[in-house]
N, C-alpha and C positions, 0 to 999 in steps of 0.2 A: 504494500500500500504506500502511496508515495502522499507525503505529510505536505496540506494543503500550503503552508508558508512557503515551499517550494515551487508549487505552479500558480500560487494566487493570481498574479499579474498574466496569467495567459488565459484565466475564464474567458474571456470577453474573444478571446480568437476562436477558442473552442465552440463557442456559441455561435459564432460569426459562420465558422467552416459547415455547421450543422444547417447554417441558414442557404449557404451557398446555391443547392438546387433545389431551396425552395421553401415554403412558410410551413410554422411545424409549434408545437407547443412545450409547454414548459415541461410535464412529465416524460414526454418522446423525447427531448432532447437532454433531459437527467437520464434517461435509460441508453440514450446512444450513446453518449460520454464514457457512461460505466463501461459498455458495449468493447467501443472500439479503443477506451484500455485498457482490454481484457482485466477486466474488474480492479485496476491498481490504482485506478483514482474514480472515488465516488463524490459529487458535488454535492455538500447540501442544501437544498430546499431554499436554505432564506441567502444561499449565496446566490445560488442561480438566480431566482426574484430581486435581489438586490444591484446582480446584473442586467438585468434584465430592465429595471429602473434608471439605472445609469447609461444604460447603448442607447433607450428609447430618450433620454432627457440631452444626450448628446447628437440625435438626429440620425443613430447608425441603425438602428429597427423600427418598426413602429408595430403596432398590437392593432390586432381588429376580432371582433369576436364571430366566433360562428357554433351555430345550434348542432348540438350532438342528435343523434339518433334519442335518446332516454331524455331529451327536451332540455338539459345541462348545458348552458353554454360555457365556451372554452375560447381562454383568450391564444389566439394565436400572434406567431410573430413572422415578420418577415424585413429580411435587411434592405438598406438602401441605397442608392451608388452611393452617400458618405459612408456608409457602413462596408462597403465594397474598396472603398480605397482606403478606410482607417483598416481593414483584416490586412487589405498588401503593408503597410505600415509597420503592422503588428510582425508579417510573417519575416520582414527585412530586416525588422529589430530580434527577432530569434537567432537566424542567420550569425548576428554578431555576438550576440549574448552565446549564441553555444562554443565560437571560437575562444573569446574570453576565458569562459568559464572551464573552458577542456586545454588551458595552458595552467592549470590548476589543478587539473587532474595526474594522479600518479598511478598506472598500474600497479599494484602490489601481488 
């Protein structure tokens, strides 16, 4: 399990890449996270939503609701071109940040 202080600052790509081909919800997209890092990072609940507050108040998602089949509606999200050029942003500052940090690394 990798300790959230570690990937805090890449929520927001994570969420972004899941938005990529297309509008999707908050519980789908905590279950893909888990998903595709084979269960080593689980997001919780009020980080996603707190993310989720923060992309939508910076202009990178926005939310629109739609009616489930059991008459629940479910807010969905979908990214924006600013939301599309802040993930390039994001994935360009990765790029540097793993060279950095892997001149710090020591195989043992």
């Amino acid at each position: 399990m990798i300790s959230s202080d570690v990937i805090r600052g890449y929520n927001d790509t994570f969420i972004l890449y899941l938005l990529l081909d297309g509008e999707s919800y908050g519980y789908e997209i905590a279950k893909n996270i888990r998903k595709l890092s084979d269960e080593k990072y689980i997001m919780k609940e009020t980080t996603l939503y707190s993310a989720f507050t923060r992309l939508e108040k910076n202009g990178y998602i926005c939310s629109f609701y739609k009616d489930e089949t059991q008459g629940k509606r479910r807010t969905y999200y979908r990214i924006t071109p600013e939301g599309l050029a802040y993930y390039h942003e994001k994935c360009a500052e990765w790029l540097i940040t793993q060279e950095v940090v892997n001149k710090f690394i020591k195989e043992l």
